[in-house]
Every structure is written in C-alpha cells, then in structure tokens.
C-alpha positions as CSV (number, residue, x, y, z in Angstrom):
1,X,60.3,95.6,77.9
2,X,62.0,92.4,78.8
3,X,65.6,92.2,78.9
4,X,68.0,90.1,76.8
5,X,69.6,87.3,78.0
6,X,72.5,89.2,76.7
7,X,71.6,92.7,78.8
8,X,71.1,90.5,81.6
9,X,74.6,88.7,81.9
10,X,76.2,92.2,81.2
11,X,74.1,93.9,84.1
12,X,75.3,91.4,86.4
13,X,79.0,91.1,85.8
14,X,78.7,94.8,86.1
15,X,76.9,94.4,89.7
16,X,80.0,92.0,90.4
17,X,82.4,94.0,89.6
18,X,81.0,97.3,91.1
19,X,80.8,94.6,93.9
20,X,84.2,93.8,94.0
21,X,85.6,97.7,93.6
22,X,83.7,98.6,96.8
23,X,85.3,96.1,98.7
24,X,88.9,97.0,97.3
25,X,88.4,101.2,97.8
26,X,88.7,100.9,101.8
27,X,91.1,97.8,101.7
28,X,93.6,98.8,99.6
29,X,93.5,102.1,98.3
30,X,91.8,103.6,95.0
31,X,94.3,103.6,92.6
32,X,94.0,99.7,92.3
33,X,90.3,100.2,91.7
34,X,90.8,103.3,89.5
35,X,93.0,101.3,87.0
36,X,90.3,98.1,87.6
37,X,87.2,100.0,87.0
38,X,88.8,101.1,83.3
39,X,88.0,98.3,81.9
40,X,84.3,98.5,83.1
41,X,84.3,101.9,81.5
42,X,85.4,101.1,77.7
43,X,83.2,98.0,77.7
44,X,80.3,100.3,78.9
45,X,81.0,102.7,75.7
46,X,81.2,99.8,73.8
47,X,78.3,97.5,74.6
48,X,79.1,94.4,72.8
49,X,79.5,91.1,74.3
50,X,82.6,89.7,71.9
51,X,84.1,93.4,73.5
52,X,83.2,93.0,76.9
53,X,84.5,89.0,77.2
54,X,88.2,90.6,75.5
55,X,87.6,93.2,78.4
56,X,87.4,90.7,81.0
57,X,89.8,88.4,79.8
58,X,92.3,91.5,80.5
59,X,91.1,91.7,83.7
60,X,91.4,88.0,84.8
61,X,95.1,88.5,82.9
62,X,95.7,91.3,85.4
63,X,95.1,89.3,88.2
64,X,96.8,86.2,87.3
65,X,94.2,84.1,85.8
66,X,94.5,82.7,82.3
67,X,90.2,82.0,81.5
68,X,89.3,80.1,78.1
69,X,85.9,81.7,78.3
70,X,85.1,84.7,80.7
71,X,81.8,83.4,82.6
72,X,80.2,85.0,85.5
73,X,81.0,81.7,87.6
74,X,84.5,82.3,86.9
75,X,84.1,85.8,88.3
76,X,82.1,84.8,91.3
77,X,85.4,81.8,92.1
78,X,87.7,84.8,91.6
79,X,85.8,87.1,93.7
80,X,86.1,84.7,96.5
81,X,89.8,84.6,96.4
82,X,89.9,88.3,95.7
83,X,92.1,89.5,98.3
84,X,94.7,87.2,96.7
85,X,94.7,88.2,93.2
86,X,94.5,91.9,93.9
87,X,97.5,91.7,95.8
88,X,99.1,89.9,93.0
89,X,97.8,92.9,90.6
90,X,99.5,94.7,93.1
91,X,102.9,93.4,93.7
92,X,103.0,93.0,89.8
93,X,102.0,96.7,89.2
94,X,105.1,97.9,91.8
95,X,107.5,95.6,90.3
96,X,106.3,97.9,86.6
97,X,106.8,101.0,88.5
98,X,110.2,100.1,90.3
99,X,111.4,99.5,86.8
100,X,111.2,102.9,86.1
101,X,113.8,103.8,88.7
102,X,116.1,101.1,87.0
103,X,115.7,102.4,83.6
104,X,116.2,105.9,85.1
105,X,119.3,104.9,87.0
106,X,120.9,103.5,84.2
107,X,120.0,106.3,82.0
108,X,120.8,109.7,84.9
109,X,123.0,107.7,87.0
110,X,126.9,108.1,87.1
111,X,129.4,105.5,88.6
112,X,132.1,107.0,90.0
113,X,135.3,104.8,91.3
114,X,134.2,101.2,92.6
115,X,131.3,102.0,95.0
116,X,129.8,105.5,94.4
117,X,126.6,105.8,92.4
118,X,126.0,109.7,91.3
119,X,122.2,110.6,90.9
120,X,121.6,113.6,91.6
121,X,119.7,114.4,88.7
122,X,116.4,113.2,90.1
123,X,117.0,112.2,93.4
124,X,119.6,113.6,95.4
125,X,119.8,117.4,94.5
126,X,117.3,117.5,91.6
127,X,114.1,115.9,92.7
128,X,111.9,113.8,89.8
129,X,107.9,114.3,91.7
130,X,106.9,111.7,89.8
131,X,108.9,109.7,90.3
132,X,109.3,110.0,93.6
133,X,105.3,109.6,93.9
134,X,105.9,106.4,92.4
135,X,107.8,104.9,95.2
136,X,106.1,106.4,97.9
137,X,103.3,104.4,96.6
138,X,105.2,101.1,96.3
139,X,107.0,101.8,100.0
140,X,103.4,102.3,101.1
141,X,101.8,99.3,99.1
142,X,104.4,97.2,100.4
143,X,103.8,98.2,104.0
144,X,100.4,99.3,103.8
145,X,99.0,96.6,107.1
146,X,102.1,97.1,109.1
147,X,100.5,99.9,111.2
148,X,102.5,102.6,110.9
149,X,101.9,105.8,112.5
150,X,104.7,108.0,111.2
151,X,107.8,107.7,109.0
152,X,111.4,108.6,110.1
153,X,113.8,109.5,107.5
154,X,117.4,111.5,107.3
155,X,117.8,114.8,105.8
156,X,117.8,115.2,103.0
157,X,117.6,112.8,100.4
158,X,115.4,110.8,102.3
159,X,112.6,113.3,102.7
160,X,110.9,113.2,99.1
161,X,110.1,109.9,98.7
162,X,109.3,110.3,102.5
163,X,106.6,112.2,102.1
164,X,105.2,110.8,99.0
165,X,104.9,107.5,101.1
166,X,103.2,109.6,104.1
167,X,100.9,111.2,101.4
168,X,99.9,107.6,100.5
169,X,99.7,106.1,104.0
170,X,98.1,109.4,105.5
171,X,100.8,109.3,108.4
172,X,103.5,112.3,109.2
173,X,106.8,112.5,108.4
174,X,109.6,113.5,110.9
175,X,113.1,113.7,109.5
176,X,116.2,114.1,111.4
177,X,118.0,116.7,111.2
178,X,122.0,116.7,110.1
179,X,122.3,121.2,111.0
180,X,122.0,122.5,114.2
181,X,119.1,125.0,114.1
182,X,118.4,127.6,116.6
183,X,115.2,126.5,117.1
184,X,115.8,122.6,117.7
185,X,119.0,123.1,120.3
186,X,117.0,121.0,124.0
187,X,114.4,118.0,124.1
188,X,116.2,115.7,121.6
189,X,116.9,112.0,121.2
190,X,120.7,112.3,118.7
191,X,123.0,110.2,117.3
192,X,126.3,110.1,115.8
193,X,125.7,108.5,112.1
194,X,129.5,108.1,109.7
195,X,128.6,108.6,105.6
196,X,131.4,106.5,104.1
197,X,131.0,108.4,101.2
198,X,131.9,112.1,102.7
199,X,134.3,110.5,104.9
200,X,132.7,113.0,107.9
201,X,130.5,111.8,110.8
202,X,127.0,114.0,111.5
203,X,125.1,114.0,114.8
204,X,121.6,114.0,113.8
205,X,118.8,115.1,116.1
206,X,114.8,114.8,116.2
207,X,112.7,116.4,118.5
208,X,111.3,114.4,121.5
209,X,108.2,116.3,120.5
210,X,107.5,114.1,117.4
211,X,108.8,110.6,118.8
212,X,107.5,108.3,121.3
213,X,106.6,105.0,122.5
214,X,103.4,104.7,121.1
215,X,105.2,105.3,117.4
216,X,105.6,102.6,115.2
217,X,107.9,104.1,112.7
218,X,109.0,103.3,108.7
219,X,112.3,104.2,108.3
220,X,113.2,105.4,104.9
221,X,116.6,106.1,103.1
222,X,118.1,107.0,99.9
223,X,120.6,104.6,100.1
224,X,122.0,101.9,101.7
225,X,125.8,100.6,101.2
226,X,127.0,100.6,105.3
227,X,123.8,100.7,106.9
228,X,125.2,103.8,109.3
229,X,122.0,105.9,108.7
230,X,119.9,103.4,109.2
231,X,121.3,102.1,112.1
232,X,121.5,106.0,113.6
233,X,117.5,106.1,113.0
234,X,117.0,102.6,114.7
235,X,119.2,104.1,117.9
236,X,117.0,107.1,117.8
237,X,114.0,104.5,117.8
238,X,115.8,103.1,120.8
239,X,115.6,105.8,122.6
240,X,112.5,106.9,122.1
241,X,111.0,103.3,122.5
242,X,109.6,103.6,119.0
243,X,108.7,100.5,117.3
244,X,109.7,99.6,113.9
245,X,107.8,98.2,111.2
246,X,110.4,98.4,108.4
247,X,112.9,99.4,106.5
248,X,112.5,101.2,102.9
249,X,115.3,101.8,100.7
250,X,115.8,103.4,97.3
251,X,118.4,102.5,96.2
252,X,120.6,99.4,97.7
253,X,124.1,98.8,97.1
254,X,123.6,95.1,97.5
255,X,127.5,94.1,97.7
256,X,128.3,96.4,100.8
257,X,127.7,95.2,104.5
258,X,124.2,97.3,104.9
259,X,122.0,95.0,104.3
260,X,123.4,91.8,106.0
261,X,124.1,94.3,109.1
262,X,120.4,95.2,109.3
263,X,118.8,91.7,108.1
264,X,120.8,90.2,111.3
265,X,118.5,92.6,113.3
266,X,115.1,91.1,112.2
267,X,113.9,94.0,110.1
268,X,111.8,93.7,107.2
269,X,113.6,95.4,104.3
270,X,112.5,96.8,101.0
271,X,114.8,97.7,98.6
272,X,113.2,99.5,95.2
273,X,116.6,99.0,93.8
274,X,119.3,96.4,94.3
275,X,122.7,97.0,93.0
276,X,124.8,93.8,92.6
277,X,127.6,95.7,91.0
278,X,129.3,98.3,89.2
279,X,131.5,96.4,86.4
280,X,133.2,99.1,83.6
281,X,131.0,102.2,84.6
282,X,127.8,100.0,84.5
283,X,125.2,99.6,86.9
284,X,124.5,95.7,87.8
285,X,121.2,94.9,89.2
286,X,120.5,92.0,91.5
287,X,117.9,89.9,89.5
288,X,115.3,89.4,92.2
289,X,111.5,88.9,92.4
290,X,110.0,92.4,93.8
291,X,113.7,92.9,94.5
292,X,113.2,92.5,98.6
C-alpha cells in the first residue's frame, strides 16, 4: 500500500530526530536526549499531524527557536547548528534546576548574624539526594569538555555533591581529610586551611596515592565566603603537580573576598548560588545569567 504524503513527512521527521538523539547520546549525555525523545513518544501515541507540528513547535521552543510553521527544512537548518541549540537547552535546563537550590535556601536556610548562612537541613548535616543529584549534574554539564579525571573536595560537606558530579562524569572522587586517621598518617601532600566561620584552622591531608601529575582535578566546595578551602585544595594541587580545570561552588557568598581572591588566579568558577547579601534575615541573590 502506498504511503500518505502525510505518513511520509511523519516517518522522516522521525528519521531526523532519531538522527539527531544518536548524535547527542555520546556527546552530551542521555538525559538531554531522554527529555528530547518525549516529545517523539506522545506524538507517536498520538498520530496526528495538527499534534505532531504542536509537538515540534515545543521542541524548536526548547531549543531557542521560535518557528511559524514546523517544516522538515527547518529541522534539517536546526540540525546543522545542533550542537548550539542543545547546549542552549542545556544551560537553560541547569539554570531551572539551580533554582531549586534558591527556592530551597530561602525556604531551609537560616541567616544567622551578618555573614553566616545555616543549612544544614539538606546540605550540611542532613543531605537532600536529590538534590544534591541535581547539581552534580549541572557541575558536570558545566564542565563536561574540560577533561577531568578526578574531583577533589574537603570533608565533609563537599563530598555529596562530589560524588553526584563523579557519578555524572564517570571520574573518582578523593576528598581531603580534616581527622587524622590511623590509617592515612605517611605519603601525604597537607595543608593548613582557616574556616572563618569556626574560628579554628584544620590541616587537611590526601594521600599521594590518589594525586598526581597526570590529574586534572575539579575542585568542589560547599561554600565559598574567604576562599581558604579552596585555596588549601589548589596548594595540595601544587604539590602534587595536579592540573586544575575548575572550580564548583554551592553556595557563594558573593560579598566576601573568596571569589575575587580565586578569579585573580585564572580559575574558571561556577557558582550554583550567589549570595549578594543578607539584609533583615533575608537571603539576597546576585541576579546573574547561569549565575557564573
């Protein structure tokens, strides 16, 4: 039986777009492709054409693109430039989820005096997996081409969303340790790292075992107000001759001396929250695009 003209077109944006998921799977992960190949999926079920163009107009919206008609020409232009549009699906998609963690400090979080932010009820003593998921993801998306072959944190606030991000970029995690341990007591690179907030200075330690010159290491924090954790992993770095892709912060207190401190050093920073203030008890955010 011959084939509608109708059939036709549908069989070959489908061709297109199973075209286009292939090439995004390897390149940037399956959770893009998951969420694109949805709208596949209902139009499938569905089977009508008036459907499947309001399908594909939410696609091209997803990406950027504002069609009048959806036409397979309009497809095949977008598919050239794909690369481009997915990353701005992308980056539009972490800004969504990095909301979250906004709307969740504002709701969990507890200013205390002028420049302590208390949130310990899903990230620093109770642990929100989800959550946490969430910006391992983005701290991966972000630096997904930088080459990273392991990610160094601090104990041990830093280690959940650590390993979420390790999960997502398939590398190890190492964190350095605050405790002396009977087991970890020769063989180390350490540092002496002051927390403002405790008003007590920690030598942290990692194992020469799990660092070395052939790294190039993520460094990720909980927070960063003074920069003095961050600047104790980049001396561990240092020592080990450890390159450094990046930075990755959760939270940033955006009117301390961190950031400016670390910036001067040519790092590439990501903040998933930027605090520009705390004015009467309320968090402040700095009002920035992807909030870099």
């Amino acid at each position: 039986m011959r084939k509608s003209k109708k059939l036709l077109t549908f069989e070959i944006k489908k061709s297109i777009f199973n075209t286009t998921l292939t090439y995004i799977m390897p390149k940037y992960g399956w959770q893009v492709s998951t969420q694109y190949r949805k709208f596949w999926t209902i139009s499938k079920e569905i089977k009508k054409r008036t459907e499947f163009n309001r399908i594909w107009r939410s696609f091209f919206l997803c990406l950027g693109k504002k069609p009048s008609r959806v036409k397979e020409t309009s497809f095949l232009l977008c598919k050239k430039k794909r690369t481009i549009f997915i990353k701005k699906a992308y980056k539009r998609e972490g800004r969504m989820k990095m909301k979250l963690l906004e709307e969740r400090i504002l709701k969990d979080g507890v200013v205390l005096g002028k420049d302590v932010l208390k949130v310990d009820s899903f990230l620093n003593h109770q642990i929100d997996p989800v959550l946490m998921q969430a910006m391992g993801d983005e701290f991966a998306r972000y630096f997904s081409d930088k080459g990273i072959t392991k990610i160094l944190t601090v104990e041990t606030s830093g280690i959940a969303p650590s390993v979420f991000a390790g999960l997502a970029l398939g590398v190890p995690v190492v964190f350095a340790r605050k405790h002396k341990s009977l087991t970890l007591t020769d063989n180390l690179y350490t540092t002496s790292v002051y927390s403002f907030t405790k008003d007590t200075t920690n030598e942290i330690a990692i194992s020469r075992n799990y660092l070395d010159s052939n790294d190039h290491v993520l460094l990720i924090d909980d927070f960063l107000a003074n920069g003095q954790a961050a600047k104790g992993l980049v001396d561990i770095c240092e020592q080990a001759e450890a390159s450094i892709a990046g930075i990755g912060i959760v939270i940033e207190k955006s009117f301390q001396s961190g950031r400016k401190d670390l910036e001067k050093l040519e790092f590439d920073i990501l903040s998933l929250a930027r605090i520009r203030a705390f004015e009467d008890g309320v968090v402040k955010f700095v009002e920035e695009e992807g909030n870099k």
